[in-house]
Structures are given as structure tokens and as C-alpha cells.
Legacy VTK file of the C-alpha trace (Angstrom):
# vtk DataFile Version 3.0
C-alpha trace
ASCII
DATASET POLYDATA
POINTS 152 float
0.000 0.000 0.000
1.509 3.360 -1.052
1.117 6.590 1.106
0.740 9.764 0.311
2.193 12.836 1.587
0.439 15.685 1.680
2.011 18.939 1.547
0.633 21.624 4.557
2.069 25.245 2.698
0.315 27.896 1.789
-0.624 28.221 -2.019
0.500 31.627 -4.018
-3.172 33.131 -4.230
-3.737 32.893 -0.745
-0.300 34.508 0.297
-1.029 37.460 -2.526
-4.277 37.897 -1.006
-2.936 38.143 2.693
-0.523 40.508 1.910
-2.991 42.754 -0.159
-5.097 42.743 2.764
-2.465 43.668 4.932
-1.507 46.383 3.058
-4.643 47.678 2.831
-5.017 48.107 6.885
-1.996 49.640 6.843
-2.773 52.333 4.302
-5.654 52.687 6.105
-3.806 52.854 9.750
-1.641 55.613 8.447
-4.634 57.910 6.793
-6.893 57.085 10.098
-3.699 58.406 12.233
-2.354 61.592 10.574
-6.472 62.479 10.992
-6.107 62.163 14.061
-3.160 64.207 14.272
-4.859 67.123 11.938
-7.551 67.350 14.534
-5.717 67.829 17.732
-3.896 70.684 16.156
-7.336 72.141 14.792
-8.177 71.515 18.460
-5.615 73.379 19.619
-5.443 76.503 17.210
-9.318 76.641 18.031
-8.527 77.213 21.924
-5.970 79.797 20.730
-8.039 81.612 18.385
-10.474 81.592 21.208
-7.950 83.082 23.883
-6.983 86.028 21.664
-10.615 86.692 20.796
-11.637 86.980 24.405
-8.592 89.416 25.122
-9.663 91.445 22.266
-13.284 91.520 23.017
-12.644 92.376 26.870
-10.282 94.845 25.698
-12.997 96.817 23.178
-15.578 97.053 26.014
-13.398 98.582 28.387
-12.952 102.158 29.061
-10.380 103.990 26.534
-8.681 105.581 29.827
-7.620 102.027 31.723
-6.335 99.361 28.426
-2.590 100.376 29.300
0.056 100.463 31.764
0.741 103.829 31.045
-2.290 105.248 31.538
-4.099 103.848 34.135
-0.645 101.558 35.604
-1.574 98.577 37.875
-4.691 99.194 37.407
-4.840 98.367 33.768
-6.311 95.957 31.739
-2.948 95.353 30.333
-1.398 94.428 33.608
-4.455 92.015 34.316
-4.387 90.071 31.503
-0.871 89.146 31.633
-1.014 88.946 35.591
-2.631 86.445 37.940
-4.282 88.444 41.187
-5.802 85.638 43.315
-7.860 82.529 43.387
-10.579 84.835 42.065
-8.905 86.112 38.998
-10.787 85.226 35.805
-8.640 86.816 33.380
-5.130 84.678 33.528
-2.615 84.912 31.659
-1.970 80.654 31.039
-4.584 78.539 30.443
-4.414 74.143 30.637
-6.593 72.441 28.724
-5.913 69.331 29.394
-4.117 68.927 25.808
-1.999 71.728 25.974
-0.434 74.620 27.472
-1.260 78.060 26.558
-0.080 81.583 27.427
-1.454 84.713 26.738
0.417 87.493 26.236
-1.479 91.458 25.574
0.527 94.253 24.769
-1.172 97.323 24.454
0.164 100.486 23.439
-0.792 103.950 22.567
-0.576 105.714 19.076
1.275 108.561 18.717
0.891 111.844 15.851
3.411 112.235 13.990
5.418 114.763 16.452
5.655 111.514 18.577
4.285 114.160 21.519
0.682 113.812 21.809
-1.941 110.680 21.690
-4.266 110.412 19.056
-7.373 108.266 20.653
-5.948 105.490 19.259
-4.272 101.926 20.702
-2.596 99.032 19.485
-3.184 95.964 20.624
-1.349 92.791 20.079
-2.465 89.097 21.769
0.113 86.651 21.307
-1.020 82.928 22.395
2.004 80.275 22.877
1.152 76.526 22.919
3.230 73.361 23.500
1.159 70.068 23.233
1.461 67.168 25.827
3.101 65.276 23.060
5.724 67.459 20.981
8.288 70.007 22.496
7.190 71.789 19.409
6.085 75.488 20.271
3.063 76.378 18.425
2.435 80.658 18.279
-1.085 82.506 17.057
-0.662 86.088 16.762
-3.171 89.384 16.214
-3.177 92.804 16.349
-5.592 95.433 16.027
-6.570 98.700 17.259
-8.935 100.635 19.359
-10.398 103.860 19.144
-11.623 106.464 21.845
-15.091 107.186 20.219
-15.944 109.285 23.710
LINES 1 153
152 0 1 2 3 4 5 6 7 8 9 10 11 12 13 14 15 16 17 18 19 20 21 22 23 24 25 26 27 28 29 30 31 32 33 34 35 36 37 38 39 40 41 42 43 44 45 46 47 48 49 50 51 52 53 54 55 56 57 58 59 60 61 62 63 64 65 66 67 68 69 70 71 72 73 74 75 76 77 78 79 80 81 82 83 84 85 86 87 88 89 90 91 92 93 94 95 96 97 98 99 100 101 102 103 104 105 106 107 108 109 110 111 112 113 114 115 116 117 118 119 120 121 122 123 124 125 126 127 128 129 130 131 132 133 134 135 136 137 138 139 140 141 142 143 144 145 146 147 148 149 150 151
């Protein structure tokens, strides 16, 4: 009586078709990941855009007389928003979200005529936001300027 041997390998359809498959989940891995990674820093220049916004808003609807420090000096909104002044301080100047780091930075100035003596009712201001992320040493920066008028 003759035996036969059967051979237990793997035929050369079924390894093509393992390795397509294969590289299929990894194509898809990679575009599933770098999503990921184009939302956190959406995320993140979101709670920046945010940060400035507030500062500029706060800064609009406060009296002409008290936005710098060399007007009103530490009494000023400038000094506040790049200050902390207690537990009880809602405008400060770093902010954790949990994902990031942020700081706030305001700079306010006045604008001078031309004779560089007197004010002209008008201020710069300039919020700088700085961001690292938990995961990269990578400083991030979202800057804006604008100005403010003394319509009174």
C-alpha cells in the first residue's frame, strides 16, 4: 500500500491575497492616524483663536482711559491680563486644557501723531497665544493685532 504525503504550505493566491489585505489596513492605519493628528492641532489653534478673541473683546468694552500700563498703571487691563491676582482672577494669563499649554500674552500700546508728543485716541493691541502640546516640544504661536479707538 503506497502513502501519500500531503504537503501543509500555503498556495501563491492565498499569500497574494494576505498581503494585499495587509496592506490595505496599513494604508488605512496611516490615513486614520495623521487624521487624528490634523484634529488635535485644529483643536488646539481653536482654543488659541479663542484666547486672543476673548482678550480682544474684553479689551474693546473697556474704558479707553484704563487698556494700558501707562495710563491707568496697575490698574490696567494690560497688567491684568498678563497677571494672575488671586484665586478669584478670571482673566489669567496661562490657560491648561488638558491637551496643551497656553499663554497669553497682551501688549497694548498707545498711538502717537506724527510729532511723537501727543496721543491720538488710538491703541494698538497685540495678543500673542504660545502653545506646546502634551506630546511634541514643538512650540506652536497665534498672533493678532488690532486697534482701538476712543469714540468718547
Amino acid at each position: 500500500m503506497k502513502r501519500t504525503i500531503k504537503n501543509k504550505a500555503y498556495t501563491l493566491p492565498e499569500l497574494l491575497i494576505t498581503i494585499l489585505l495587509m496592506a490595505i489596513l496599513f494604508t488605512l492605519g496611516i490615513i486614520m492616524s495623521s487624521g487624528f493628528d490634523q484634529s488635535k492641532k485644529l483643536r488646539d489653534y481653536s482654543v488659541a483663536v479663542a484666547l486672543a478673541q476673548q482678550a480682544l473683546e474684553m479689551a474693546r468694552s473697556a474704558p479707553f482711559d484704563i487698556l494700558d500700563d501707562q495710563d491707568a498703571g496697575a490698574n490696567s487691563l494690560e497688567v491684568d491680563f498678563n497677571s494672575v491676582n488671586g484665586d478669584n482672577d478670571l482673566i489669567v494669563p496661562d490657560y491648561d486644557s488638558g491637551f496643551a499649554k497656553y499663554h497669553r500674552r497682551v501688549i497694548i500700546q498707545d498711538v502717537k501723531a506724527a510729532d511723537e508728543k501727543r496721543s491720538i485716541g488710538l491703541k494698538t493691541i497685540k495678543v500673542v497665544v504660545e502653545w506646546s502640546a502634551g506630546d511634541s516640544s514643538k512650540k506652536e504661536s497665534f498672533d493678532v493685532s488690532s486697534t482701538i479707538a476712543d469714540i468718547n
